[in-house]
C-alpha positions as CSV (number, residue, x, y, z in Angstrom):
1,X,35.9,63.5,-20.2
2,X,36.2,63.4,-23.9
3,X,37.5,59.7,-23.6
4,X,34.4,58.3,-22.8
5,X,32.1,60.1,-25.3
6,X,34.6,58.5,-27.7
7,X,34.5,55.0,-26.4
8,X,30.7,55.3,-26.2
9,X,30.4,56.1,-30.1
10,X,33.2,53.9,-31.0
11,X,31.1,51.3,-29.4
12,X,27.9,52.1,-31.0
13,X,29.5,52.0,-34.8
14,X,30.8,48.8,-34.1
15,X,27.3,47.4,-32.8
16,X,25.7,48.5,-35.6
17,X,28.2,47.1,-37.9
18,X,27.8,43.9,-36.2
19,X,24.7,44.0,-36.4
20,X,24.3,45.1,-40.1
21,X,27.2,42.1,-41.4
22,X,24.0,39.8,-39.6
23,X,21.5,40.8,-41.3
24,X,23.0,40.5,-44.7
25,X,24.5,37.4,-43.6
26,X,21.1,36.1,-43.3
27,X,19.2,37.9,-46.1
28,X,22.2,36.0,-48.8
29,X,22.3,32.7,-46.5
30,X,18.1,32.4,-47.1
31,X,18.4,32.6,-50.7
32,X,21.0,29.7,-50.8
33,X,19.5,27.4,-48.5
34,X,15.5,27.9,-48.9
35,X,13.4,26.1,-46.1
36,X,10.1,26.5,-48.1
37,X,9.4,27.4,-51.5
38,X,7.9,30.2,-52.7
39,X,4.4,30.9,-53.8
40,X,4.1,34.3,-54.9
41,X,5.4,36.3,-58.0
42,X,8.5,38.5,-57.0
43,X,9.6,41.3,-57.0
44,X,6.2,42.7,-56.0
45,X,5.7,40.8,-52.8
46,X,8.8,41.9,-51.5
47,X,8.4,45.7,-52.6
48,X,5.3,45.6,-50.6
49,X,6.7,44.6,-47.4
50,X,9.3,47.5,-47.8
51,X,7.4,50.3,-48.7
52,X,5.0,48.7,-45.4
53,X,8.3,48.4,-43.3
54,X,9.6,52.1,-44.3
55,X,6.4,53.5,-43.3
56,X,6.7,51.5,-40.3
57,X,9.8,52.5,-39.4
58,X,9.0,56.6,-39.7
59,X,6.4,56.1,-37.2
60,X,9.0,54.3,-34.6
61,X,11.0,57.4,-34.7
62,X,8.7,59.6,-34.9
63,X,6.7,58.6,-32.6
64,X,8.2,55.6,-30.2
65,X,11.7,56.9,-29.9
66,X,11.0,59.9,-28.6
67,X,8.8,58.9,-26.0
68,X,10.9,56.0,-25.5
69,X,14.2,57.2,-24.8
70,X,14.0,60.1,-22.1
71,X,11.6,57.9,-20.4
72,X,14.9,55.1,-20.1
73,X,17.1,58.0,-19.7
74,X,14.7,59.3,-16.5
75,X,14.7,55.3,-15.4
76,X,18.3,55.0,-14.5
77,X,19.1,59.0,-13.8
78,X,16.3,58.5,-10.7
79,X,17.1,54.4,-10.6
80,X,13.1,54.3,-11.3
81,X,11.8,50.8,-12.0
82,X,12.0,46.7,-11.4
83,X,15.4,46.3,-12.8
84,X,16.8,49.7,-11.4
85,X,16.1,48.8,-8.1
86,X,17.9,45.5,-7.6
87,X,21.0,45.7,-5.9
88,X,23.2,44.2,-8.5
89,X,25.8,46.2,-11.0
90,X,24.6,48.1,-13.4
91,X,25.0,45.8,-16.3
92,X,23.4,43.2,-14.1
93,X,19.9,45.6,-13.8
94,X,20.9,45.8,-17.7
95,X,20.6,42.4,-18.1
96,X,17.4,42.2,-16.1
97,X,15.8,44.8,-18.4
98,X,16.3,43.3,-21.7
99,X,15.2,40.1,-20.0
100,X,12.1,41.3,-18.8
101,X,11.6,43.3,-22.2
102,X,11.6,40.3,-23.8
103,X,9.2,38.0,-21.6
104,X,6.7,41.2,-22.0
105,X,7.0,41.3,-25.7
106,X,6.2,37.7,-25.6
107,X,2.8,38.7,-23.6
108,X,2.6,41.6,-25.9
109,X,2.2,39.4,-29.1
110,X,-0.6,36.9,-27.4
111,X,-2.3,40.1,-26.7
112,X,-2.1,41.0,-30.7
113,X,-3.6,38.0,-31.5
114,X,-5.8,37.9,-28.7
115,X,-7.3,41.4,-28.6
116,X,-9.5,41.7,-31.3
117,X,-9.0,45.9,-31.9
118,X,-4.8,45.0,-31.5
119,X,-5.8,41.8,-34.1
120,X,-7.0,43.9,-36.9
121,X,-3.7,45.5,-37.3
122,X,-1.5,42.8,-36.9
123,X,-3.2,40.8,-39.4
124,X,-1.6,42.6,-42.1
125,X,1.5,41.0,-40.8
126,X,0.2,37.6,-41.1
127,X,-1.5,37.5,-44.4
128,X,1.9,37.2,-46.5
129,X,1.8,34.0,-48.3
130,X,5.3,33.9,-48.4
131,X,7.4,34.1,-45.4
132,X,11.2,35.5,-45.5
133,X,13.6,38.4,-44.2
134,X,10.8,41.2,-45.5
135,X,8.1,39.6,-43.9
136,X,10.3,40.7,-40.5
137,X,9.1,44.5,-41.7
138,X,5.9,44.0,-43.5
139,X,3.6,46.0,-40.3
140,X,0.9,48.6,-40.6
141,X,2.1,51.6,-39.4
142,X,-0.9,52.1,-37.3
143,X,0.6,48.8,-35.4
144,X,3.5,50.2,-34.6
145,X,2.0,53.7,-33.2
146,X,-0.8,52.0,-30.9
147,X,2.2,49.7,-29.5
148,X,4.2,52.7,-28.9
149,X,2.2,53.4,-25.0
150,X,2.9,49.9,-24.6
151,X,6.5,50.2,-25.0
152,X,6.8,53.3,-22.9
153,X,5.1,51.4,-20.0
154,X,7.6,48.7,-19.9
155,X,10.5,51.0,-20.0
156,X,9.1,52.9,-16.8
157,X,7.6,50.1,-15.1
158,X,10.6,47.5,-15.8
159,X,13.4,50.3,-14.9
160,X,15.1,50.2,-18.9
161,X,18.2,52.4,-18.8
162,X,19.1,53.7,-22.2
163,X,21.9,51.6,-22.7
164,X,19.4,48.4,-22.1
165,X,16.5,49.6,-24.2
166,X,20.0,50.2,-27.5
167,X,21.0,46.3,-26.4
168,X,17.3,45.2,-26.5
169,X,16.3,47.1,-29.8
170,X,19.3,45.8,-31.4
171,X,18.6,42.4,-30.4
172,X,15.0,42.4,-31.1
173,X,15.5,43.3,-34.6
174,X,18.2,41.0,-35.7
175,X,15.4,38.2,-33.8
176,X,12.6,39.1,-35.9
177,X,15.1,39.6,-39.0
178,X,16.6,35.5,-38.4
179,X,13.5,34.4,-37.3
180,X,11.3,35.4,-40.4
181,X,14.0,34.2,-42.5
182,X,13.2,31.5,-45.0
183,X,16.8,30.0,-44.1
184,X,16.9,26.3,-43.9
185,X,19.1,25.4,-40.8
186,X,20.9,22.0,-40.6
187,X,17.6,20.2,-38.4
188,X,19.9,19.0,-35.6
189,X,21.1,22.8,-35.4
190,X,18.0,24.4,-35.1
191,X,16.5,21.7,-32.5
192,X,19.3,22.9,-30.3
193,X,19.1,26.6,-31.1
194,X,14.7,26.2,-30.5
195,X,15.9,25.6,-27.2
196,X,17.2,29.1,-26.3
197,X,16.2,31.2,-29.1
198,X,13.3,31.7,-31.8
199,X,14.3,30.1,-35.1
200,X,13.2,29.7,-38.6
201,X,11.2,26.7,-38.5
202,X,9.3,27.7,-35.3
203,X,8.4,31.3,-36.2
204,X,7.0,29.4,-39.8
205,X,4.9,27.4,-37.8
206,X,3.5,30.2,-35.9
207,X,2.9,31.7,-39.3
208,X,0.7,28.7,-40.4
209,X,-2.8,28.9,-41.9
210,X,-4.1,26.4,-39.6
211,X,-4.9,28.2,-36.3
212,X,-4.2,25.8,-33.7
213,X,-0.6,26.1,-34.9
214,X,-0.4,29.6,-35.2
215,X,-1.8,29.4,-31.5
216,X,1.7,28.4,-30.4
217,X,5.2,29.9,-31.0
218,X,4.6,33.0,-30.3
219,X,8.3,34.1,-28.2
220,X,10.2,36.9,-30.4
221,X,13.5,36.8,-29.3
222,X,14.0,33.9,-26.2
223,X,11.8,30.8,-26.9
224,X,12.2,29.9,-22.8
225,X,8.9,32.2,-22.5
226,X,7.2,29.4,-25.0
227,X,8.8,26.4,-22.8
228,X,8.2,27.7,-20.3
229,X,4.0,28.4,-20.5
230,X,3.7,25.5,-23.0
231,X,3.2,27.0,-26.2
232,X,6.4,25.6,-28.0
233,X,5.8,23.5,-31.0
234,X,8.8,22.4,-33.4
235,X,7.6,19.2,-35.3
236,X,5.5,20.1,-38.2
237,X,7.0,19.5,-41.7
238,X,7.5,22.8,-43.2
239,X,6.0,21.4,-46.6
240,X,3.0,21.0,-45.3
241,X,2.3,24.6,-43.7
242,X,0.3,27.3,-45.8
243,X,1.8,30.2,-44.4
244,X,-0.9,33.4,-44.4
245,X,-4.3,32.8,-43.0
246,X,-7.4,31.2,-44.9
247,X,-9.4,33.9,-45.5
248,X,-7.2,36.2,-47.5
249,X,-5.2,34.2,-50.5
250,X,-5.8,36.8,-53.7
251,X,-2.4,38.7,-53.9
252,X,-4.2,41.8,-54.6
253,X,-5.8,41.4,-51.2
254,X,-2.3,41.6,-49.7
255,X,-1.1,44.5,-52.0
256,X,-0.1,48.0,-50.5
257,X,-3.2,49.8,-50.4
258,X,-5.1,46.7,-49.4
259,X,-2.9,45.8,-46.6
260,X,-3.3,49.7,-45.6
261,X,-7.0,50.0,-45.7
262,X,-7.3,46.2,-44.0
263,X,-7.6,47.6,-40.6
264,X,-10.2,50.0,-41.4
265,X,-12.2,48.0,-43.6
266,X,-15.3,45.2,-43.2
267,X,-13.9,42.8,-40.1
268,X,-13.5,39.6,-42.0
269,X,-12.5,35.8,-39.9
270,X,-9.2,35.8,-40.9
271,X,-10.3,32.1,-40.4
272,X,-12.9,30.6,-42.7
273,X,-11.2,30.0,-46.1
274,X,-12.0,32.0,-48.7
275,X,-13.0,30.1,-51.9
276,X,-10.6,32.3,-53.8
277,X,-7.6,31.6,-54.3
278,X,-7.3,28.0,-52.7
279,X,-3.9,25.7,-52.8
280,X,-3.8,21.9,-51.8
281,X,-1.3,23.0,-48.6
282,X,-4.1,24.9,-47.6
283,X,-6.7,22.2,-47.3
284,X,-4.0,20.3,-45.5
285,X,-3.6,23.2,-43.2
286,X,-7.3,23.7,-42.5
287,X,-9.1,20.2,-43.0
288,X,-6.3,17.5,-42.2
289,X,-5.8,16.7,-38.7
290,X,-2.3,16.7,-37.4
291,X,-1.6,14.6,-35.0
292,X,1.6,16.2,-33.2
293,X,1.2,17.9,-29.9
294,X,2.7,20.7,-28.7
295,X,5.9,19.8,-26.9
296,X,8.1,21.8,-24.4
């Protein structure tokens, strides 16, 4: 009996130490091999995105995890669920789960573009200038909390033991960490990686100023959600992508208290420039007419 307790944790350390050796693999590999260069003044921007991804985090345990986690814990107990009642092994209905998870996170993400209530709080996310590794945390609080029902409705309704909700939440993070990254991949690489997975070049495209491209992209862990409904795109030159959206491009509209209050304040069209604050990538991004399709 004690055995397995033991094996568990032993287990669980070494997860997180993989995972932790991955993310600072990635956060030193970015600053080596930059895919885009920066536009605004460091340290500030990044401090930003922490202090927004601290807060962030203290709402996902606070509030998410312990909804979360006896829900998945009730799941498999009572086998309650899509994946719990296949009649596979249990690592199979595992598998399913964070499968499943992932496709609805992908539908989850249209919707916070989409929904314009769920849109007002996820444009704090998109109004970084700069994309990179803190950009992966840089949420309003208030986005994590109203997605915290939405999480607890996939666990139930998809059957997410509490070993597949640890596997997903390990593996969503270190997506969004690599995906955010500013790390400049070897091309032929990442064309083969963009077939399986969410990469650097296709998240920054997603992250574009020009809204027909931020339109696409828009899987968080497995891009075969984007093949597969058409919404993959992969060839736009990174130089030529203002990342952020048109309508905010003042740093101190993008500052801690601003990017707290956004939400709250005067709804603004993320989408009609601003006259403030304009760059030549951004006229490329919202008056030239690119030509590339999307492609699956």
């Amino acid at each position: 009996m004690t055995g397995k307790p033991k094996t568990h944790q032993v287990l669980l350390a070494a997860g997180a130490a993989a995972v932790g050796l991955a993310v600072t693999a990635i956060f030193v590999a970015e600053k080596r091999r930059p895919l885009r260069s920066r536009t605004q003044a460091e340290p500030g921007r990044s401090i930003v995105n922490l202090m927004l991804g601290t807060m962030s985090m203290a709402v996902i345990n606070l509030v998410e995890k312990p909804i979360t986690q006896p829900l998945a814990r009730r799941a498999e107990t009572k086998r309650q669920g899509i994946a719990q009642w296949l009649p596979v092994s249990p690592w199979l209905r595992d598998a399913a789960a964070v499968l499943m998870m992932d496709y609805t996170i992908y539908l989850w993400h249209i919707a916070t573009h989409k929904v314009p209530f769920l849109w007002r709080f996820h444009l704090v996310h998109h109004v970084d200038m700069d994309l990179d590794t803190t950009t992966a945390l840089r949420f309003h609080a208030a986005d994590m909390a109203i997605s915290a029902p939405y999480r607890a409705a996939q666990v139930v309704l998809l059957g997410v033991s509490s070993r597949a909700l640890r596997v997903w939440q390990a593996w969503f993070f270190l997506s969004v960490w690599f995906h955010h990254s500013n790390l400049a991949l070897p091309a032929r690489w990442e064309h083969l990686l963009a077939r399986f997975v969410t990469t650097p070049r296709m998240h920054g495209i997603h992250h574009s100023a020009m809204r027909a491209e931020t339109n696409s992209n828009w899987s968080s862990g497995l891009s075969f959600w984007d093949h597969l409904h058409g919404t993959f795109r992969l060839y736009v030159p990174q130089d030529e992508i203002a990342i952020g959206v048109p309508a905010y491009r003042k740093p101190s509209e993008t500052g801690l208290l601003a990017s707290l209050a956004m939400p709250f304040g005067p709804e603004r069209n993320a989408w009609v420039p601003s006259p403030a604050g304009t760059t030549p990538a951004l006229e490329r991004s919202t008056v030239q007419h690119r030509s590339q399709d999307i492609v699956s």
